[in-house]
C-alpha positions as CSV (number, residue, x, y, z in Angstrom):
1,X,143.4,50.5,-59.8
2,X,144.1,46.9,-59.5
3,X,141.2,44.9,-60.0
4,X,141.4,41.6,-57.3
5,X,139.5,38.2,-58.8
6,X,138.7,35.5,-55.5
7,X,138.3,31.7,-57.2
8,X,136.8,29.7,-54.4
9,X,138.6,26.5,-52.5
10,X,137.2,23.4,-53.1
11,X,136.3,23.4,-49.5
12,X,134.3,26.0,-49.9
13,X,132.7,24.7,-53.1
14,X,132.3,21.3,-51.1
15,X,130.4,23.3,-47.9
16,X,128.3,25.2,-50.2
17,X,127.0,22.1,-52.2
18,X,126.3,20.3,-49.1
19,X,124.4,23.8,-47.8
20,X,122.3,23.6,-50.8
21,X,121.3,19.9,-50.2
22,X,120.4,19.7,-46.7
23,X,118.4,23.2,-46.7
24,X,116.8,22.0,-50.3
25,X,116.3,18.1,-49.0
26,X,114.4,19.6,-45.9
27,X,112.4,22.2,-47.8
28,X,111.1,19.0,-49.9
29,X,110.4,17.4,-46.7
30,X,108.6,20.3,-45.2
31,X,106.5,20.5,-48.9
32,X,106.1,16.3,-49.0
33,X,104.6,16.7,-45.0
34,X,102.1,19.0,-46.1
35,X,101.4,17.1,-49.1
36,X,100.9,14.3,-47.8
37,X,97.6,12.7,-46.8
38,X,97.8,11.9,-43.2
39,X,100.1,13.1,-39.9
40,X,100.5,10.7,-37.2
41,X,100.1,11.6,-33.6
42,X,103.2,10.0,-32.0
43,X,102.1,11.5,-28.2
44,X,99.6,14.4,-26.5
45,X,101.3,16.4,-24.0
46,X,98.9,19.2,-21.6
47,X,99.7,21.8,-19.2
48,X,97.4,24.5,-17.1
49,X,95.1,21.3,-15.7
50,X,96.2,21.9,-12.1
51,X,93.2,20.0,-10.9
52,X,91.6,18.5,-14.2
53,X,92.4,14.6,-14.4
54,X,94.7,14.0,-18.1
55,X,92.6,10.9,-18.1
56,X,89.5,12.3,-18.3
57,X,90.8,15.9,-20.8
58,X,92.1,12.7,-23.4
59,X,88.7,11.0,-22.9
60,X,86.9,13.8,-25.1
61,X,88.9,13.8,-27.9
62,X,88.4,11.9,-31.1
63,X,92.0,11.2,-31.2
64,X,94.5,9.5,-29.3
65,X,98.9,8.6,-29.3
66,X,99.0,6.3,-32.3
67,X,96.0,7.4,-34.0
68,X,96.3,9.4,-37.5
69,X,94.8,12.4,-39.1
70,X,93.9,13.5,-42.5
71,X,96.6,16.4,-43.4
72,X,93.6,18.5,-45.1
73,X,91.3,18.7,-42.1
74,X,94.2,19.0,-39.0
75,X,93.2,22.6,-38.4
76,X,89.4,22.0,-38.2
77,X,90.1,18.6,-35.9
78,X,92.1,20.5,-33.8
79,X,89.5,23.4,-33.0
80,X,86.4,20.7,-33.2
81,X,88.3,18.8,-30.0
82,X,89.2,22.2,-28.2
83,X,85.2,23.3,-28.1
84,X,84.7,19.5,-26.7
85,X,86.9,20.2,-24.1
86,X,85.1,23.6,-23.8
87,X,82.1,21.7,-23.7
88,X,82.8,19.7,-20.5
89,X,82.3,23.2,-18.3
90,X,85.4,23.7,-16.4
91,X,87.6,25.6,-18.7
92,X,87.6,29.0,-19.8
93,X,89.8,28.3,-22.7
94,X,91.3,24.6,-24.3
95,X,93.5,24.8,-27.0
96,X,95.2,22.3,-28.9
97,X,98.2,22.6,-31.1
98,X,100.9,21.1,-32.7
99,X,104.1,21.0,-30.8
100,X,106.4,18.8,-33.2
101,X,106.3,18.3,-37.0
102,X,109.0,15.8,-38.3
103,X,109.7,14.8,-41.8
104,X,108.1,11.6,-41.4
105,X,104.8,13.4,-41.1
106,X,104.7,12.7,-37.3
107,X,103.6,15.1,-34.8
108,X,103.4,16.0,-31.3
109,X,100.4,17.9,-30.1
110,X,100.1,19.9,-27.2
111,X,96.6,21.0,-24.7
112,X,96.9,24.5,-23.3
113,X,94.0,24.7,-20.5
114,X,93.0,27.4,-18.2
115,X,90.6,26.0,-15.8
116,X,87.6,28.1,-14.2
117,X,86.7,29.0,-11.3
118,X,85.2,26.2,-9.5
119,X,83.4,27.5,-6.4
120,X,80.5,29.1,-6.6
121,X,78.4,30.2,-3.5
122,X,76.3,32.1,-4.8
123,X,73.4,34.3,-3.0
124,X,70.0,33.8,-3.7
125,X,67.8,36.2,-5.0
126,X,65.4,35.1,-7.3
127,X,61.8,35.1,-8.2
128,X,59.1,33.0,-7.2
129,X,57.6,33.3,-10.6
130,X,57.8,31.4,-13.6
131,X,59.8,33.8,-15.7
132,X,61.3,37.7,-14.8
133,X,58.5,39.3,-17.6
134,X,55.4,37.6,-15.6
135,X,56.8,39.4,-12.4
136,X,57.2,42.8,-13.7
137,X,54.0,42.9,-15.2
138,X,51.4,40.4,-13.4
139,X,52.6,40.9,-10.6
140,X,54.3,44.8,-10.4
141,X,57.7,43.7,-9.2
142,X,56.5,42.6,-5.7
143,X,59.3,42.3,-3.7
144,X,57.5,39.5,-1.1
145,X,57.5,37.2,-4.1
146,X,61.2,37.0,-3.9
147,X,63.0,33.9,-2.9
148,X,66.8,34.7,-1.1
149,X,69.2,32.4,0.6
150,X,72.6,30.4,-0.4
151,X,73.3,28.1,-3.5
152,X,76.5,26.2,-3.3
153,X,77.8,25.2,-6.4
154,X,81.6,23.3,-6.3
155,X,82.6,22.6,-10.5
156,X,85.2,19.7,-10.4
157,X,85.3,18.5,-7.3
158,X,87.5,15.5,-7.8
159,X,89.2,16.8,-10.9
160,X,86.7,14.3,-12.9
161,X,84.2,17.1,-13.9
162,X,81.5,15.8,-11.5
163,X,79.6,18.8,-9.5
164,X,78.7,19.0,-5.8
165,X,75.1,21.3,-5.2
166,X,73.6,22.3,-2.7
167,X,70.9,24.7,-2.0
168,X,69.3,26.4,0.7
169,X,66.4,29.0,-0.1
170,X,63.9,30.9,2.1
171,X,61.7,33.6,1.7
172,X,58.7,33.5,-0.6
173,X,59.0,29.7,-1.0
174,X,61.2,27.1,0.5
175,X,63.6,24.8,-1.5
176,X,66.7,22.6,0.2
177,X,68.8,20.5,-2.1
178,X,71.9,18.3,-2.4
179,X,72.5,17.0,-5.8
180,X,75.8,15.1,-6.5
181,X,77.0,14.4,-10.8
182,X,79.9,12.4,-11.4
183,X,80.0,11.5,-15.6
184,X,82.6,8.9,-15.0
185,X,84.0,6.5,-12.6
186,X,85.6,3.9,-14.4
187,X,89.1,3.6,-15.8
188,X,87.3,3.4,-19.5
189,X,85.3,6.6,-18.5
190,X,82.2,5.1,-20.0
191,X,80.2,4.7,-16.3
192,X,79.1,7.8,-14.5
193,X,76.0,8.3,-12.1
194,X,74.2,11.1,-10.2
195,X,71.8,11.3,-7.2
196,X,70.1,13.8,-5.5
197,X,67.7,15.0,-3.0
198,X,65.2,17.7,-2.9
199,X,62.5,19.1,-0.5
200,X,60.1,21.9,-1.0
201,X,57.5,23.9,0.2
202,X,55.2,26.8,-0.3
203,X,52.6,29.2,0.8
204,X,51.2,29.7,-2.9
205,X,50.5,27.1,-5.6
206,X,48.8,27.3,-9.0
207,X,45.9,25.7,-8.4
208,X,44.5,25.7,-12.1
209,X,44.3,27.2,-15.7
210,X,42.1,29.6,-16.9
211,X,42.6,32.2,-19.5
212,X,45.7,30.0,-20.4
213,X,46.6,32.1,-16.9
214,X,47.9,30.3,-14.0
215,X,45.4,30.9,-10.6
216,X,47.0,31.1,-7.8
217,X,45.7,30.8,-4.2
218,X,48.3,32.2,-1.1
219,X,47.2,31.6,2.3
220,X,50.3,33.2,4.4
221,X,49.7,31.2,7.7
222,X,49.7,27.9,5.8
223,X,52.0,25.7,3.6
224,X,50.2,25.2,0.6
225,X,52.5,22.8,-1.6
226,X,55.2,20.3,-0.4
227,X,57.0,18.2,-2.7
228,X,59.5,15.6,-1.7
229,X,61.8,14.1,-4.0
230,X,64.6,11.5,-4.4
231,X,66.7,9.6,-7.5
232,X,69.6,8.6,-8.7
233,X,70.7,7.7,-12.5
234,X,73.3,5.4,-14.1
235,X,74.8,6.8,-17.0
236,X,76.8,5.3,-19.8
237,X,78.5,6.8,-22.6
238,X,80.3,4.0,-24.8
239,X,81.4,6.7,-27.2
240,X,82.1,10.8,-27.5
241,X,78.5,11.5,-28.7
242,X,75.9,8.9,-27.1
243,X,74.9,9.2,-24.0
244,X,72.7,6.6,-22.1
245,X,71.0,7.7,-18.7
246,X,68.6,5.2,-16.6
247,X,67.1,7.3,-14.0
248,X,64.7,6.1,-10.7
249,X,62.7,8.7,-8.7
250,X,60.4,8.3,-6.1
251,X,58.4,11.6,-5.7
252,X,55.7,12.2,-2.7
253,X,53.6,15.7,-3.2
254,X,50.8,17.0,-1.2
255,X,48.2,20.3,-1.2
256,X,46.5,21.4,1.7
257,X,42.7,20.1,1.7
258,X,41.1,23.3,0.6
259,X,42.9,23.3,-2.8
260,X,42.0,19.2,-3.2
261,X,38.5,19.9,-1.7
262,X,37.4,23.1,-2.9
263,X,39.4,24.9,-5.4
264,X,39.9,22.3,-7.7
265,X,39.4,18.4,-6.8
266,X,41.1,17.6,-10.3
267,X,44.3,18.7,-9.1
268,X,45.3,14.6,-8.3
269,X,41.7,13.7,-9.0
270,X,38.9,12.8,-7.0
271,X,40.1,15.7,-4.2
272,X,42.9,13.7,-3.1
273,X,45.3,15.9,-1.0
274,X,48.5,13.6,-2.0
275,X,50.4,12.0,-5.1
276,X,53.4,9.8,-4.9
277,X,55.0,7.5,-7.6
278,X,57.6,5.9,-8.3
279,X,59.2,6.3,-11.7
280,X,61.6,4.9,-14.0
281,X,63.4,7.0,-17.1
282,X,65.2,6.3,-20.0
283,X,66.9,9.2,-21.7
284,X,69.2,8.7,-25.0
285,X,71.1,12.0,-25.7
286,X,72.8,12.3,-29.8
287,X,75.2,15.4,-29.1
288,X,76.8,16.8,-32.3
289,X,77.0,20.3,-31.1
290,X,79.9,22.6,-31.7
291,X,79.0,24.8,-28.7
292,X,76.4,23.5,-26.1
293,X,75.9,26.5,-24.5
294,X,75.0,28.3,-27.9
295,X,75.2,26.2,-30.9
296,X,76.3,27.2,-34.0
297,X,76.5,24.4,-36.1
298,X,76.3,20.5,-35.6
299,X,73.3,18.6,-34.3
300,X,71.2,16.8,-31.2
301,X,69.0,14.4,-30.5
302,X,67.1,13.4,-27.1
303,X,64.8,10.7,-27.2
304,X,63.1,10.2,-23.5
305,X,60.8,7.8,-21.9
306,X,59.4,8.1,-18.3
307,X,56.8,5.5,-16.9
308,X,55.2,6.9,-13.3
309,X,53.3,4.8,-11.1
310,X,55.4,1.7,-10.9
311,X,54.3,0.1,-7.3
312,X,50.7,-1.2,-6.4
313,X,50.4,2.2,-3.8
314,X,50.9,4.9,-6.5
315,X,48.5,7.1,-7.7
316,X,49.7,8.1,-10.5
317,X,50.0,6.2,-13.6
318,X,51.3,7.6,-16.5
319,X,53.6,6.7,-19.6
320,X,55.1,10.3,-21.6
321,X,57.2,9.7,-24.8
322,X,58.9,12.4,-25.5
323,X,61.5,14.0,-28.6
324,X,63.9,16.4,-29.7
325,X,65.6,17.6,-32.5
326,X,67.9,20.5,-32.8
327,X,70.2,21.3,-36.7
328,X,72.3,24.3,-36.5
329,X,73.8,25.3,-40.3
330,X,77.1,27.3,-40.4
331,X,77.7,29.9,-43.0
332,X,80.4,32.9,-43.5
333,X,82.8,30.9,-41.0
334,X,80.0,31.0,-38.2
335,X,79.3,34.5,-38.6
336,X,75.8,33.2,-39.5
337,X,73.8,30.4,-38.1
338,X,70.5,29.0,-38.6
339,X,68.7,26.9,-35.8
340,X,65.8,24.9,-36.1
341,X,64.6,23.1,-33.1
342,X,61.5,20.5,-33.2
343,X,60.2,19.1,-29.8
344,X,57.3,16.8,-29.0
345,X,55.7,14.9,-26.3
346,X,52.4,12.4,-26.1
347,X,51.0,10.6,-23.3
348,X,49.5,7.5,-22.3
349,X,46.7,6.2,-21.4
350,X,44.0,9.3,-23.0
351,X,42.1,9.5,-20.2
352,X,41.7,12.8,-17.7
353,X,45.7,13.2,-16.3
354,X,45.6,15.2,-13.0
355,X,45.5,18.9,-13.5
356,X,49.0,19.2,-12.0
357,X,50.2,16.7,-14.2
358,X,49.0,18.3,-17.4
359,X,51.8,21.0,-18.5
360,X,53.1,21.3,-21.7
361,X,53.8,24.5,-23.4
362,X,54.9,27.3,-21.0
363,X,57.2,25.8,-18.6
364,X,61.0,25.5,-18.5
365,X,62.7,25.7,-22.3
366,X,58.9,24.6,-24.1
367,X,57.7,28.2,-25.0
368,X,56.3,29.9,-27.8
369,X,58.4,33.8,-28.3
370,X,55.8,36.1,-27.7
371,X,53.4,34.2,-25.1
372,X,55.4,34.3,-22.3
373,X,52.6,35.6,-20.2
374,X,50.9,32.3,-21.4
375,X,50.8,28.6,-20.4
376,X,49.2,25.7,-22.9
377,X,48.7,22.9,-20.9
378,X,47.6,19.3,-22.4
379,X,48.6,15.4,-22.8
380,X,50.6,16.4,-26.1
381,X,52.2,19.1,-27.4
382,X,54.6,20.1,-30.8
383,X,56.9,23.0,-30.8
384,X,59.2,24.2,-33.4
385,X,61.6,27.1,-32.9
386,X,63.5,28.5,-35.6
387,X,66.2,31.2,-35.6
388,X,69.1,33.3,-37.4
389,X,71.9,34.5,-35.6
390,X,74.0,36.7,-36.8
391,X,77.5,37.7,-35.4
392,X,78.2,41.6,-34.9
393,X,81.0,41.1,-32.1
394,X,83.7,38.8,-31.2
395,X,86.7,39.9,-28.9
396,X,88.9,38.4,-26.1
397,X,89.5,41.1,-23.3
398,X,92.7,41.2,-21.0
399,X,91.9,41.9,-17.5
400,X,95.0,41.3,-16.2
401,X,95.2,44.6,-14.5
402,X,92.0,44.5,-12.4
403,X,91.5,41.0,-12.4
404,X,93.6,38.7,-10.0
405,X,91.7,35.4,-10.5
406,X,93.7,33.8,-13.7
407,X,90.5,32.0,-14.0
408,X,89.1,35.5,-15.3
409,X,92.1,37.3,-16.7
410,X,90.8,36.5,-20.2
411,X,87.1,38.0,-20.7
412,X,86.1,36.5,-24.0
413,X,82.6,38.6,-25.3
414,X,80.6,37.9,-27.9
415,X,77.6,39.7,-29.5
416,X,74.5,38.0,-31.9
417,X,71.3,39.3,-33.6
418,X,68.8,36.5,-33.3
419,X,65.9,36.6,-36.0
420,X,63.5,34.2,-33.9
421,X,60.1,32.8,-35.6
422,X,58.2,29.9,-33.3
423,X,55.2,27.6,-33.9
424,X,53.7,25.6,-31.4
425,X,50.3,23.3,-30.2
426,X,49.1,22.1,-27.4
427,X,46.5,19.1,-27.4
428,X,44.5,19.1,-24.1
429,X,41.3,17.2,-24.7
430,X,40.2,17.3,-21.0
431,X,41.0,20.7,-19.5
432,X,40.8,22.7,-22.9
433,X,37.5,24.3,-22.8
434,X,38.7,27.1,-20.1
435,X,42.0,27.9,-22.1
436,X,41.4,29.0,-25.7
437,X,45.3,28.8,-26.3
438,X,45.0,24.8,-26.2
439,X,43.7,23.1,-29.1
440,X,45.4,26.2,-31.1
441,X,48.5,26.8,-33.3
442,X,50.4,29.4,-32.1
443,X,52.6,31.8,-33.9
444,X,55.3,34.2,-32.3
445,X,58.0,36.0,-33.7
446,X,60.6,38.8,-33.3
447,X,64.4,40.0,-33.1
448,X,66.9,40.2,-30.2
449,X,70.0,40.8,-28.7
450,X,72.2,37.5,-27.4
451,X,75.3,38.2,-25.3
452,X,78.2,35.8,-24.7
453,X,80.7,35.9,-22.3
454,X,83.1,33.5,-20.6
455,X,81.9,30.7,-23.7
456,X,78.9,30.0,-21.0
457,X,77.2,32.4,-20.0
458,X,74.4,34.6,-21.5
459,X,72.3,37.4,-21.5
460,X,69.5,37.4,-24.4
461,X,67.2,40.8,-24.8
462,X,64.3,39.6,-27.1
463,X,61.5,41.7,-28.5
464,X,58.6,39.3,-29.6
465,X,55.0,39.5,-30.7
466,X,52.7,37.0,-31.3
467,X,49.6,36.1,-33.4
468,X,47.3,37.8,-31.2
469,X,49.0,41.3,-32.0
470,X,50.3,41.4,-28.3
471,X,54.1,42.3,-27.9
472,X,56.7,42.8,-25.1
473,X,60.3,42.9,-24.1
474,X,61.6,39.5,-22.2
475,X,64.9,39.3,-20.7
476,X,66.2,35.5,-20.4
477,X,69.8,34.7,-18.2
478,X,71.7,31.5,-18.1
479,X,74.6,31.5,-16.0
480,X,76.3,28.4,-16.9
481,X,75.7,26.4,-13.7
């Protein structure tokens, strides 16, 4: 057999050669990009925001066309700025990536956006008590202390994030709103404002404390609290983080004469059957968090100061500084977070407040795990909540089959065991002696379950006890909105 030997042309040879140094030249360039120190964003391209203003999605990011990155940290930017978008409400997923990498270590990133759902008229059917564990117990899961009717919520009504409310609620209690929040109107996006307007009424009203127990007195036939109220705040945010809001109120409330006259004449002082002030705020807002909704690392701060009683006609006259502090440590890639929270409020002048002016811990987001049945009212108060979360699930459903909204296609879910441990104190030098809890540290504690879906929403299942040896199950909802 005849062995056949191929020398190659010099065309070949030539072709080959020039192979080797365009393929090796942009290997080198593909190493020296990811060497080097910085990328520069040349442009910012978007797509999904079918509503959602590109002026106001590049106003969140810390970033801009022309601006440069360190190479090292592009990937944690990157995610940072999509949970800021996250953060605005609207979306159910933001993601930003990098379209375009050139040798020159420039690069074109793009926003992928799904927006939400934006209309939300939702039926009413809530509970006239202050939280769902008072009502199940205190109160054996009445059904005639249930309030029902329509709550209107529109998300992004102009495409500029800003939220249209309005509520409409019978039954047990009476409540009709219209609240309007647009964060900017400017073309720098650093102006926003909000105003509202909100009317109540009721046949029942906590007259007083006692027990650390709220009394209440019902008289079917006759409105016993109405509560008028009507504001509007400036707000300014010069930067991503800071947020400045100036806020004027004029509130008008009124009891009917047997709760002023008989069952407690401290409840405006001196049996008066009416309070109206008008008030000025001042609220600054430091806002570091990764994830508002449920934070797992970053920071906050709100500083607040509200002055009521500001014409010669008020009767109320009353200065409240008040503080809070939230640090939320990473570790294991966010698969465990610990929270510590510090609050505080102290008011001026010392002398007797009005009864109905004298909450502190109990009410809204100020508890203490494990006295839920519990208010602690006084001038002051301190609370610190502390808490370990850790993560047992984490997964994106696709709904596409049974799910025709795109909005909901993708059902992110996510699953956390919360190891919660609270302190808190009340100071109430004038109403104290009837409520053992005030004047007291208080020490509550326990585990839970915390579920996530849609990045907004939650369900937390908490078992809690507290120094007094009491425990229970409390179930607390937030639905985003």
């Amino acid at each position: 057999m005849k062995l056949h030997h191929y020398s190659p042309s010099l065309a070949g040879l030539v072709f080959r050669m020039l192979l080797l140094l365009v393929t090796g030249s942009e290997l080198s360039a593909q190493r020296d990009s990811l060497a080097a120190p910085f990328v520069y964003i040349d442009s910012i391209t978007m797509e999904g925001n079918r509503k959602t203003r590109g002026s106001l999605i590049l106003r969140e990011l810390e970033f801009g066309p022309g601006d440069s990155l360190p190479t090292a940290d592009l990937g944690a930017v990157l995610e940072r700025n999509g949970l800021r978008l996250m953060n605005l409400g609207i979306f159910n997923t933001a993601r930003i990536n990098v379209r375009r990498w050139d040798a020159k270590n420039h690069i074109t990133l793009h926003i992928s956006i799904i927006e939400g759902w934006y209309i939300y008229p939702s039926p009413i059917f809530e509970l006239a008590d202050r939280n769902f564990n008072v009502w199940w117990k205190e109160y054996q899961r009445s059904l005639k202390r249930v309030n029902y009717g329509l709550d209107w919520t529109q998300l992004n009504l102009t495409g500029n994030a800003d939220i249209l409310r309005a509520k409409f609620q019978f039954g047990y209690s009476n409540k009709y709103e219209l609240q309007y929040r647009r964060p900017a109107i400017n073309r720098r996006k650093t102006l926003g404002f909000e105003a509202g307007v909100t009317y109540s009424r009721s046949h029942e009203v906590a007259y007083m404390t006692e027990d650390n127990k709220l009394r209440f007195h019902v008289n079917p036939n006759l409105w016993q609290f109405r509560q008028l109220s009507a504001g509007g705040s400036v707000l300014w945010r010069p930067g991503l983080f800071v947020t400045h809001r100036f806020t004027g109120e004029y509130r008008t409330t009124s009891v009917s004469d047997s709760i002023a006259g008989y069952f407690n004449p401290d409840f405006f002082l001196h049996g008066k059957a009416q309070q109206r002030h008008l008030s000025l705020l001042y609220n600054l807002t430091s806002d570091h968090r990764d994830i508002q909704p449920y934070p797992l690392s970053g920071w906050l701060f709100v500083g607040e100061v509200r002055l009521n009683g500001l014409l010669p006609e008020d009767n109320l006259r009353l200065l409240r500084l008040s503080a809070e502090l939230g640090k939320y440590f990473p570790f294991f890639n966010k698969r465990l977070s610990l929270e510590t929270v510090i609050k505080g409020r102290t008011s001026l002048p010392r002398c007797q407040p009005p009864y109905f002016n004298n909450q502190a811990l109990g009410y809204g987001g100020n508890f203490v795990r494990g006295y839920e049945y519990y208010v602690a009212d006084g001038l002051d108060f301190a609370l610190l909540k502390t808490a370990a979360h850790i993560q047992i699930f984490d997964r994106t459903f696709n709904l596409s089959r049974v799910m025709p909204l795109n909005a909901f296609k993708n059902f992110p879910l996510k699953a956390y065991i919360s190891l919660n441990n609270d302190l808190g104190y009340a100071n109430d030098p004038h109403y104290g002696d009837l409520n053992p809890l005030s004047n007291h540290l208080l020490w509550g504690y326990g585990f839970g379950l915390d579920i996530i879906a849609y990045y907004n929403k939650s369900a937390r299942f908490e078992w809690s006890w507290n120094d007094r040896g009491e425990s229970g199950f409390f179930l607390r909802i937030n639905t985003g909105f």
